[in-house]
PATISE-288990 format. One line per field, with one value per residue (C-alpha): residue number from 1; x, z, y. Coordinates in pm, 1 decimal. Example, Ala and Ser with C-alpha at 12.3 -4.5 7.8 and 13.67 -1.06 7.14 Angstrom:
<sites>
n [1:2]
u [1230.0:1367.0]
w [780.0:714.0]
v [-450.0:-106.0]
</sites>
This chain:
<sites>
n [1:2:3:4:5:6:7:8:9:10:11:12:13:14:15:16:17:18:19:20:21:22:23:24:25:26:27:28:29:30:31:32:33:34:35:36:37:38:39:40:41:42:43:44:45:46:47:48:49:50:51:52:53:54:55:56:57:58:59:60:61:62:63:64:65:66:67:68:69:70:71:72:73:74:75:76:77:78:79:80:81:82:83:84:85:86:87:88:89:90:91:92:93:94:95:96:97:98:99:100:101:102:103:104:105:106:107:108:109:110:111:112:113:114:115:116:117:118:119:120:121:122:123:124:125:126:127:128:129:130:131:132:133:134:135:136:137:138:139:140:141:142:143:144:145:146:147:148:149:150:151:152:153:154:155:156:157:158:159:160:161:162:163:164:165:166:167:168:169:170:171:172:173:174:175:176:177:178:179:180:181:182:183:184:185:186:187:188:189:190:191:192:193:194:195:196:197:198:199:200:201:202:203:204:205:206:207:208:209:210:211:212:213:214:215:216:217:218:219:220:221:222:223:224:225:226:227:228:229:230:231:232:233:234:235:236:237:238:239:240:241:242:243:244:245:246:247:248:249:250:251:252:253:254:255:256:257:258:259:260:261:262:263:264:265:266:267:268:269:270:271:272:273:274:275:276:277:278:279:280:281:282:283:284:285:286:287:288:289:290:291:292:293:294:295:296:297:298:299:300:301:302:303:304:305:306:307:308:309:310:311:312:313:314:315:316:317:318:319:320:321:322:323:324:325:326:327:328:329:330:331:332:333:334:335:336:337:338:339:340:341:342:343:344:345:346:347:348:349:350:351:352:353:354:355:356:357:358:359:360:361:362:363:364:365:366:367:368:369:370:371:372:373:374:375:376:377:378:379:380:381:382:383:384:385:386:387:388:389:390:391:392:393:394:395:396:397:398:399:400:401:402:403:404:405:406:407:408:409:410:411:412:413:414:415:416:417:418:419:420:421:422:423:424:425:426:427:428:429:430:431:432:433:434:435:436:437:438:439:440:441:442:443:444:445:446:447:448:449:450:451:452:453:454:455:456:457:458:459:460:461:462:463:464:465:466:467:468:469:470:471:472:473:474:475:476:477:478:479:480:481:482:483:484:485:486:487:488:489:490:491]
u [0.0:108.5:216.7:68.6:315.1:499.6:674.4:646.5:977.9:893.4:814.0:1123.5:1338.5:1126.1:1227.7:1569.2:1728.3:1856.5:1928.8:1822.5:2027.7:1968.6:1599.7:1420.5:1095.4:771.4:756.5:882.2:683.3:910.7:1261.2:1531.0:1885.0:1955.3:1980.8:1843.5:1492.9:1458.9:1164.3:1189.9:1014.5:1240.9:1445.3:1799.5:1935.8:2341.9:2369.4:2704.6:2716.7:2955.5:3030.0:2901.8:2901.6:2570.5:2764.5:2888.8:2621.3:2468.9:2512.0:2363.2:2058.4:2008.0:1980.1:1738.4:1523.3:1592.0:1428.5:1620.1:1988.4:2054.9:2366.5:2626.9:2797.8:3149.0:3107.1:2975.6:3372.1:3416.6:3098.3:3183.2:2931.0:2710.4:2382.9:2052.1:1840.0:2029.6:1969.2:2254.2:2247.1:2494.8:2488.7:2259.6:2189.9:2097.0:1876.3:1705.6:1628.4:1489.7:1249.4:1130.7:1070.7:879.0:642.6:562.8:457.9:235.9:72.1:-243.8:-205.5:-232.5:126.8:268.9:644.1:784.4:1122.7:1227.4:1468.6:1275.6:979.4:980.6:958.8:705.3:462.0:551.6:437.4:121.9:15.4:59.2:-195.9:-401.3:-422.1:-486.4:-862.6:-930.0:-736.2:-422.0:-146.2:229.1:479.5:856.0:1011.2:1202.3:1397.8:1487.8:1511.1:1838.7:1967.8:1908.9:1613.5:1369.7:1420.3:1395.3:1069.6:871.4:1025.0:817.4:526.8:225.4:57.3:-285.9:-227.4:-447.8:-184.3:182.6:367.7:760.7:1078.6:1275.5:1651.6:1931.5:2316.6:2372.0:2261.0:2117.9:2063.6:1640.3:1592.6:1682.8:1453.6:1152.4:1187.1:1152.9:848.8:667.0:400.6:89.3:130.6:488.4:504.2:819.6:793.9:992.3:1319.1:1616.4:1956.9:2015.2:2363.5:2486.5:2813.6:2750.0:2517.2:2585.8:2263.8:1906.5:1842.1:2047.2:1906.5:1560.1:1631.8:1789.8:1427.8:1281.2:1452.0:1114.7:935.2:1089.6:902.9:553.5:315.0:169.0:-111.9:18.0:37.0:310.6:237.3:407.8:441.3:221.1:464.4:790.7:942.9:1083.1:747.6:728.0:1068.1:950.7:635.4:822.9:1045.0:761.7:655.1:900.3:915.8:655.9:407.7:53.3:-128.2:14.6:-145.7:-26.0:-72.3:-47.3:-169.3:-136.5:-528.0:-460.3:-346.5:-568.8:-486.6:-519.8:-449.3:-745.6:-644.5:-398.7:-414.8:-145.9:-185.4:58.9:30.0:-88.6:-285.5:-617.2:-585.3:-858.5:-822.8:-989.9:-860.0:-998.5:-1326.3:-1384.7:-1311.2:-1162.5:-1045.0:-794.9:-677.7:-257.1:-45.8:227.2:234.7:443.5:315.8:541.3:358.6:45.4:200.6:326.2:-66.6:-189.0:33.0:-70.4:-439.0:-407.5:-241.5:-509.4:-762.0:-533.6:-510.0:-901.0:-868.6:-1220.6:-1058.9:-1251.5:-1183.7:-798.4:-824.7:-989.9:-724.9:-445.5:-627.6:-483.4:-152.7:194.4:502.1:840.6:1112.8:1318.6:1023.0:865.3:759.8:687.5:793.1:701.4:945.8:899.1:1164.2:1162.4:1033.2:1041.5:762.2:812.4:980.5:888.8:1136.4:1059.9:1255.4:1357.0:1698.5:1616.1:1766.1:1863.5:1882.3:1842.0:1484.3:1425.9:1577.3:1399.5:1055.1:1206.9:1304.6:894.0:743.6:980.5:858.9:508.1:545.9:521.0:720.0:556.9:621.5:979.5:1090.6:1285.6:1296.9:1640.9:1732.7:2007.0:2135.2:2399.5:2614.5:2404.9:2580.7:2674.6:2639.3:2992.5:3135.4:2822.1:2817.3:2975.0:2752.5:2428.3:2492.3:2572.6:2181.9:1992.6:2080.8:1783.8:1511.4:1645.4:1622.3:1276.8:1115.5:1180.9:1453.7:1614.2:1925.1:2095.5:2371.2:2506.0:2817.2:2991.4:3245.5:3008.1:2790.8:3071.5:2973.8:2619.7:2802.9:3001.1:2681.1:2473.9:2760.1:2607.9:2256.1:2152.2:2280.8:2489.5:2753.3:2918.7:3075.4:3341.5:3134.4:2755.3:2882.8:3030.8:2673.8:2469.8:2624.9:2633.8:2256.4:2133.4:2328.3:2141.8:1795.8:1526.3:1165.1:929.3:1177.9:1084.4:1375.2:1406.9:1685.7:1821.6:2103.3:2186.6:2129.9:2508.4:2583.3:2370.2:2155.1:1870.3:2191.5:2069.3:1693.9:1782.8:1997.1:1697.0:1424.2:1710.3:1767.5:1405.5:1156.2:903.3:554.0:504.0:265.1:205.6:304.0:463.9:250.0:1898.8:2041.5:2358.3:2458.1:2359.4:2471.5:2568.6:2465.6:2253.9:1986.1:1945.5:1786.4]
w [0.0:-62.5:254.3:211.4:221.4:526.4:397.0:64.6:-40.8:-25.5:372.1:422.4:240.2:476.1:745.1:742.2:506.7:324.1:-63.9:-326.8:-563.4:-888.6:-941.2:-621.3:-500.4:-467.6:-152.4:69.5:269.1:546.0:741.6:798.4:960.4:912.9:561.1:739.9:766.8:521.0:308.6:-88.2:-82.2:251.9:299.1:426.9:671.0:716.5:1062.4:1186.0:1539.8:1741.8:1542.0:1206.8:958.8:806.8:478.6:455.3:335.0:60.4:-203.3:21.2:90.6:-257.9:-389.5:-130.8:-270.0:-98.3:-286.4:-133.0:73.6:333.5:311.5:489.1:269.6:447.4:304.1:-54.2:-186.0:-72.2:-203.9:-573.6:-789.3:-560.0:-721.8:-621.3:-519.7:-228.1:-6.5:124.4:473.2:714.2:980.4:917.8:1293.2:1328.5:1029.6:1174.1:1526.3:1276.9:1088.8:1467.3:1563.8:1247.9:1327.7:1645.3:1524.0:1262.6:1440.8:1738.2:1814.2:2196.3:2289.4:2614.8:2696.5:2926.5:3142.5:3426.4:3562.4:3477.3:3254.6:2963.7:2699.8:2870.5:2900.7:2594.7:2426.8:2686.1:2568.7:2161.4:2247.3:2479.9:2307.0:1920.2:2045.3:2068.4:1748.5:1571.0:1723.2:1673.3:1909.4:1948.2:1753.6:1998.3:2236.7:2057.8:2334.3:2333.3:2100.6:1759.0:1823.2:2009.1:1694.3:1473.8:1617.3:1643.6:1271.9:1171.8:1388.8:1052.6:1035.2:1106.1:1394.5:1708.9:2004.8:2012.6:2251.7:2301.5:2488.3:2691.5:2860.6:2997.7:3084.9:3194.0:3368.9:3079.6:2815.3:2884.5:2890.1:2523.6:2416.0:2577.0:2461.9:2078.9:2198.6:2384.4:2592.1:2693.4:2941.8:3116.0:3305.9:3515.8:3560.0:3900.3:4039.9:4089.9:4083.1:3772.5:3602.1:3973.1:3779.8:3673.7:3989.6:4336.7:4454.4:4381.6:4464.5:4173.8:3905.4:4018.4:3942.0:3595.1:3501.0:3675.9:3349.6:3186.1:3351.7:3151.8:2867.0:2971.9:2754.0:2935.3:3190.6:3105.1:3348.9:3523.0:3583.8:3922.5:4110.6:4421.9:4578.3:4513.7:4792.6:4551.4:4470.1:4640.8:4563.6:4212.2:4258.7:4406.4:4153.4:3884.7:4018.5:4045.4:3687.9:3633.6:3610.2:3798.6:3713.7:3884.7:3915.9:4093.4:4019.2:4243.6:4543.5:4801.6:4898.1:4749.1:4385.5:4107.7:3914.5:4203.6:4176.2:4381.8:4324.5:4193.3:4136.0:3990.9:3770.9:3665.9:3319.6:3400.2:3652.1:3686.5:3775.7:3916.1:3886.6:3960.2:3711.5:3800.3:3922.4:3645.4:3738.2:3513.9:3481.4:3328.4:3201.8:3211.6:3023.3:3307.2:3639.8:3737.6:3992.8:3827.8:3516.0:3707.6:3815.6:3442.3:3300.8:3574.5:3439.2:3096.6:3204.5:3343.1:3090.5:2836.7:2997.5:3114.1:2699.7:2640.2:2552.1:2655.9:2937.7:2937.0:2581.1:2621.3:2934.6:2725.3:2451.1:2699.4:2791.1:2473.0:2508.8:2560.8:2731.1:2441.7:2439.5:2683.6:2931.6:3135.8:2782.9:2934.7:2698.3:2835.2:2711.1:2666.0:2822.3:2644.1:2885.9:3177.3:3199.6:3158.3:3216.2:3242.2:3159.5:3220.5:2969.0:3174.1:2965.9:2838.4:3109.3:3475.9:3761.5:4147.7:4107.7:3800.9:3968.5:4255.8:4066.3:3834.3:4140.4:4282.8:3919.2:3990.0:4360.2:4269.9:4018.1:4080.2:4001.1:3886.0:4080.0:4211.6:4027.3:4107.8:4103.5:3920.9:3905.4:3630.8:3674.4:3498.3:3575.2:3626.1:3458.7:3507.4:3905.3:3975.1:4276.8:4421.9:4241.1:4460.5:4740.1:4500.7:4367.7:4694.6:4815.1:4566.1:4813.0:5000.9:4784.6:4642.5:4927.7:5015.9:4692.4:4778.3:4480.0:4496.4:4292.7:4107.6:3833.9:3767.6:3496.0:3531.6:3712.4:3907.1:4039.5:4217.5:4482.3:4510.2:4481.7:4734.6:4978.2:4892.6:5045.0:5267.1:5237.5:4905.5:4615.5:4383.7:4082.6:3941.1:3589.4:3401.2:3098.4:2953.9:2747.3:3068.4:3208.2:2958.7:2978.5:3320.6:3337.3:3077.9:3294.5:3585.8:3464.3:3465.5:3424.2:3650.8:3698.0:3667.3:3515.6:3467.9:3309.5:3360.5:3325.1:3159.6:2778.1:2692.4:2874.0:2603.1:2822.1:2548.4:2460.0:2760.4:2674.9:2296.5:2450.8:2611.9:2336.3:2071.8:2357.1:2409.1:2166.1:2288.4:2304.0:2430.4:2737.0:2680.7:2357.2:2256.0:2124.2:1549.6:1311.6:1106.8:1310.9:1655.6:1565.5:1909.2:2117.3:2424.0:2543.0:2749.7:3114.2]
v [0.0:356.6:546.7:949.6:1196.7:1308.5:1622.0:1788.5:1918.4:2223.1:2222.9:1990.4:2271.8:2537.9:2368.4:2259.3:2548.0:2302.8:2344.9:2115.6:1957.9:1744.1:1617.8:1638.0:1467.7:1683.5:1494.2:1199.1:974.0:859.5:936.8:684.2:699.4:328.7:175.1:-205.5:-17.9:216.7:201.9:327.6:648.7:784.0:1010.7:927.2:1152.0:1112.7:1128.6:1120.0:904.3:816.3:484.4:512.9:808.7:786.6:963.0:626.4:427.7:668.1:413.1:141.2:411.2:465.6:114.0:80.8:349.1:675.8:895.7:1201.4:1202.5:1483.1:1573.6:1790.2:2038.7:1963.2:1625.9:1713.2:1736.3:1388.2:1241.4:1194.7:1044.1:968.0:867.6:1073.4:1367.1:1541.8:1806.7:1977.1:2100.2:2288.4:2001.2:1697.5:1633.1:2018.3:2013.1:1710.2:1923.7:2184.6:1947.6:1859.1:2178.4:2237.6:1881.8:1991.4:2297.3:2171.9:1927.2:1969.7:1653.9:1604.6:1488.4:1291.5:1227.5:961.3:955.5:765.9:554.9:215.3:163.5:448.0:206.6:-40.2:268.2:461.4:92.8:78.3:440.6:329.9:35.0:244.7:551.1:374.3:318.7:652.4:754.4:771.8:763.0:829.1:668.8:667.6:354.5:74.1:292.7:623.0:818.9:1025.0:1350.3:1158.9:949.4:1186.5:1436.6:1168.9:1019.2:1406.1:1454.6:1125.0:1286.4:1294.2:1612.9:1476.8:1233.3:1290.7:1145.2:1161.3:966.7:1015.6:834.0:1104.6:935.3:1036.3:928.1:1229.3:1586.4:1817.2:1588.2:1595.2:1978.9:2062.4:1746.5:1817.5:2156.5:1989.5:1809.5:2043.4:1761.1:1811.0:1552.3:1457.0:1125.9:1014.0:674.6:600.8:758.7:438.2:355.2:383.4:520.8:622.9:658.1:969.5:1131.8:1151.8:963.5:956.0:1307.9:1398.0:1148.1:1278.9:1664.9:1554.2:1360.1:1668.2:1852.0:1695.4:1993.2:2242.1:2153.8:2134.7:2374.3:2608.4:2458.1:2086.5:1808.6:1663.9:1308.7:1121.1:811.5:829.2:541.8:659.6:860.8:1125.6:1191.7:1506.2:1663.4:1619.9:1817.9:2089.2:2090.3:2082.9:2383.6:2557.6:2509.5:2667.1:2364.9:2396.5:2117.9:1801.1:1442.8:1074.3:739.4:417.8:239.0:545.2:565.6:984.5:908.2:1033.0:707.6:469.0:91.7:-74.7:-412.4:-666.8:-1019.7:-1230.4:-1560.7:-1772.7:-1612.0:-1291.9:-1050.9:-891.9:-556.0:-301.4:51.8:374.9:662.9:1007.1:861.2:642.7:240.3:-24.1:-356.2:-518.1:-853.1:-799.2:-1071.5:-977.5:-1083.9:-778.7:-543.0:-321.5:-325.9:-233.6:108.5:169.4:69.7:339.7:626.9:523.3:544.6:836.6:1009.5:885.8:1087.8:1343.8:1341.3:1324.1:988.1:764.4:572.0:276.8:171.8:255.9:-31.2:-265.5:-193.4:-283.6:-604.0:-763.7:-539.5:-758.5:-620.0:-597.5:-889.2:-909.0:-731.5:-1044.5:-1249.2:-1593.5:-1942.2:-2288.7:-2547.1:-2918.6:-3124.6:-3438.2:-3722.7:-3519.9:-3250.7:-2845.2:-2608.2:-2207.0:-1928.7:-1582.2:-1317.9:-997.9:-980.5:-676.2:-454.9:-419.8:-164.8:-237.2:-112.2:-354.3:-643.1:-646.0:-620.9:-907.2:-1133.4:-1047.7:-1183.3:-1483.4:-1559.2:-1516.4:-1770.0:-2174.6:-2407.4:-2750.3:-3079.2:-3092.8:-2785.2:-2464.1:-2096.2:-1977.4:-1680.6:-1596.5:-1269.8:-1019.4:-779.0:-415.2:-150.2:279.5:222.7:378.9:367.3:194.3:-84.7:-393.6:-251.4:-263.1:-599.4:-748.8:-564.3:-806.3:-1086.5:-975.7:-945.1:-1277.4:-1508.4:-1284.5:-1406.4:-1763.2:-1846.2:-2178.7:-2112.4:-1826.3:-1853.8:-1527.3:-1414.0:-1097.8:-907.0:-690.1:-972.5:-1130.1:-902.7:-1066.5:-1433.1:-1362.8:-1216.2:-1488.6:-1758.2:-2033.2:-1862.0:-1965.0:-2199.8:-1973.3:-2025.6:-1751.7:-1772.4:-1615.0:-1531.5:-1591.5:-1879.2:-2087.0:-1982.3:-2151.9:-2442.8:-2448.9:-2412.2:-2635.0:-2945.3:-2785.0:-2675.3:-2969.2:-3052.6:-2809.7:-2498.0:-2153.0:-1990.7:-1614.8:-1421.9:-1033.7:-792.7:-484.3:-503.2:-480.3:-841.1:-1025.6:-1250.2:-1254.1:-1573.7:-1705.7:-1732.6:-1798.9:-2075.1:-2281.0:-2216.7:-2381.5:-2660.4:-2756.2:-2544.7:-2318.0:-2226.5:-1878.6:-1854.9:-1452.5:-1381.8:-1055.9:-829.7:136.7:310.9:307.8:618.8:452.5:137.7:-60.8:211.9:153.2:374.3:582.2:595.0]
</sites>
């Protein structure tokens, strides 16, 4: 099918000062960065990253069917015959902040950011599910949350779509404010305040007043949207307003929150949640045991009518909504002869905060006859000078949640090896490799098996490992760019 326009040249040439050259389209119906995605019809914009040079795969974007290349003029000399329309620009990342500017500008759709230390991309998902019953809706691809994938994703923002929903991180202080002042939100939601990329803050005080940076962006008599539960709950409402921002809301179990959970109970494939949002009361069928997915769904809900969204079917949209890979997707194996076994993906990422709700989905869940709870855990990265004293904490919270055994690979999480000595079963391994085959000798019929860590340590191998070993049938099915290539994101 034909995708309509997104910019006519004329508008993209508006917006980004840029200057034609050779025989132009009258107008382009998508933007790309990375020449894996790109769709014919796009425009390729040759972002230069910290990696790649985006400059470098022209060619590759034009046999792909680019039908125009943004270009730097530093690097026209050097391009030779390259073949295609190009528009030359003074700094391709810069025009691409200027094309942003220029969506947001165009557009009335009603628009809601997320930040926070855990759960951005699990809600800015929940919102794309929520929100697409009431209308269109735009949504930040995967994780583009940092200074090339927020412009990026308002840039793709179509003129006529009714909600926009956008992925705000941070490694460091700074990096939100001149991003949400691109997006402008209606409606800003910070997830929860945790331990997350302690290398570069003090303590939680100081990750809290970089999300607060979120603030700074609000339109004039939008909503700042908070966690009811977490204690830095109220420095970030004074901190909202002293940015200006009147119009605050909560979300969560305390008995004040506007968006109040008013009950949870977990399956072994799921939870029924209850939930009263501004008045109004809901239910939900989750696909997620979490509890921490209840607290996302709330600040979704929330923002929905926040958003003038109709609440009730948003919470019946979510009822068939499934958390990403990697984000609690459950797989029941067959284990020939023997019986089954459950393994719980979480491999997506890991902070203390994310752990511990990780090692609670694991303790509420069963094991069959004679099974186990395993926990196989990776190191947590960007927790400076903290970090042996943080991994050594999930001891705790592990023995709490009544796990059997934990196998655990890198450096870091010799810390939590070492805590969890005579008070519960642990190897640690040199590598993920030695891990896996440590735990497929280990593993056996009617284990619950879950499996976390920071992105970067590659314990998706893990789960990858056990659906080759023993073939899978999922029990809640699931519903980056040649400049960003290898990058994580961010916080």
């Amino acid at each position: 099918m034909t995708r309509p326009p997104l910019w006519t040249m004329e508008a993209l040439i508006a917006a980004t000062g840029g200057r034609p050259v050779g025989d132009v389209p009258e107008a382009i119906t998508g933007l790309s960065i990375d020449t894996r995605t790109l769709q014919p019809g796009d425009a390729f914009l040759a972002i230069k990253g910290d990696r790649f040079d985006g400059h470098s795969f022209l060619t590759t974007a034009a046999a792909a069917g680019a039908s125009l290349l943004v270009v730097s003029e530093q690097k026209l000399p050097a391009l030779g015959r390259v073949q295609g329309a190009l528009l030359v620009v003074d700094d391709v990342l810069k025009a691409l902040e200027r094309l942003a500017v220029a969506a947001r500008a165009r557009s009335e759709a009603k628009i809601i950011a997320v930040t926070g230390s855990v759960g951005k991309t699990t809600t800015k998902e929940a919102l794309r599910q929520a929100l697409g019953a009431c209308g269109s809706v735009h949504a930040s691809a995967a994780s583009f949350n940092n200074h090339w994938g927020v412009p990026l994703s308002l840039a793709r923002l179509p003129a006529d779509t009714r909600y926009g929903v956008f992925e705000i991180g941070m490694n460091h202080p700074g990096e939100i404010r001149p991003l949400v002042k691109l997006v402008k939100p209606h409606v800003a939601i910070i997830t929860l305040i945790a331990a997350a990329h302690l290398g570069h803050f003090a303590d939680l005080d100081e990750i809290a007043t970089a999300k607060a940076e979120i603030f700074q962006g609000l339109v004039p008599d939008g909503t700042a949207v908070l966690n009811a539960d977490d204690p830095q709950c109220g420095p970030l409402a004074t901190r909202a307003r002293q940015a200006g921002v009147s119009r605050i809301a909560t979300f969560g179990e305390a008995s004040g929150a506007d968006f109040r959970l008013v009950s949870f109970e977990p399956f072994a494939d799921g939870a029924l949640m209850r939930a009263s949002i501004a008045g109004t009361d809901v239910e939900i069928r989750l696909s997620a045991a979490g509890r921490h997915i209840a607290q996302n769904i709330l600040a979704v809900l929330g923002a929905a009518q926040l958003a003038g969204a109709y609440v009730p079917a948003a919470a019946a949209a979510l009822s068939s909504w499934r958390a990403g890979k990697g984000r609690g997707e459950r797989h029941v194996l067959t284990v020939p002869g023997a019986g089954r076994l459950t393994v719980i993906d979480e491999s997506y990422n890991a902070n203390p905060a994310s752990m511990r709700a990780a090692f609670a989905v694991l303790g509420s869940t069963p094991p069959e006859e004679g099974g186990r709870r395993i926990a196989v855990l990776g190191d947590m990265l960007e927790l400076g000078d903290r970090s042996a004293e943080l991994h050594a904490a999930l001891a705790e919270p592990l023995i709490e949640a009544g796990v059997d055994r934990v196998h655990c690979a890198g450096a870091a999480m010799k810390a939590l090896d070492d805590a969890l000595e005579g008070r519960l079963a642990c190897q640690w391994h040199d590598s993920v490799d030695e891990l896996c085959a440590s735990l497929l000798q280990d593993i056996k019929a009617g284990d619950v098996v879950m499996a976390k860590a920071s992105n970067s340590l590659g314990f998706s191998k893990v789960v990858s490992r056990l659906l080759e070993a023993y073939g899978s049938r999922t029990n809640a099915p699931a519903g980056v760019a040649d400049a960003g290539k290898g990058q994580e994101s961010s916080s």
